[in-house]
N, C-alpha and C positions, 0 to 999 in steps of 0.2 A: 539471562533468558534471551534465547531469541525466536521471534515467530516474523512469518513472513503473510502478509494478506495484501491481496491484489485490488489495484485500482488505478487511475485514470487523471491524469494531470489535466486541467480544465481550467481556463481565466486565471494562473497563476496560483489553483489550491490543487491539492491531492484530495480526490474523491474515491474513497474507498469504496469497494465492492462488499463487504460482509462488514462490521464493528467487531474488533475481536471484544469479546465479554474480561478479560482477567486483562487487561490493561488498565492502569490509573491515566488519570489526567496529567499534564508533564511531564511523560518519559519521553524521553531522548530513543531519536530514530532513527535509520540511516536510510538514505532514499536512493532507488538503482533506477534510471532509465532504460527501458527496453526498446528495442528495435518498434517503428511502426509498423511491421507486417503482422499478420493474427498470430499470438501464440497462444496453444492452450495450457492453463497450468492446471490441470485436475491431471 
């Protein structure tokens, strides 16, 4: 499975913008940094 959901690196954690619902606790995730300019992703 893969799902993508956007959010915000801050003090050293990933702060997600939405919780996806159908994820368990312990999955293994792969993290992409993006550019600091605004991007919209909708």
């Amino acid at each position: 499975m893969l799902k993508s959901v956007e959010g915000v690196y801050r003090d050293g954690k990933i702060e997600l913008t939405d919780l996806p619902d159908d994820v368990r606790d312990d999955t293994r995730v792969i993290v992409t940094f993006l550019e600091t300019n605004h991007i919209d992703l909708r």
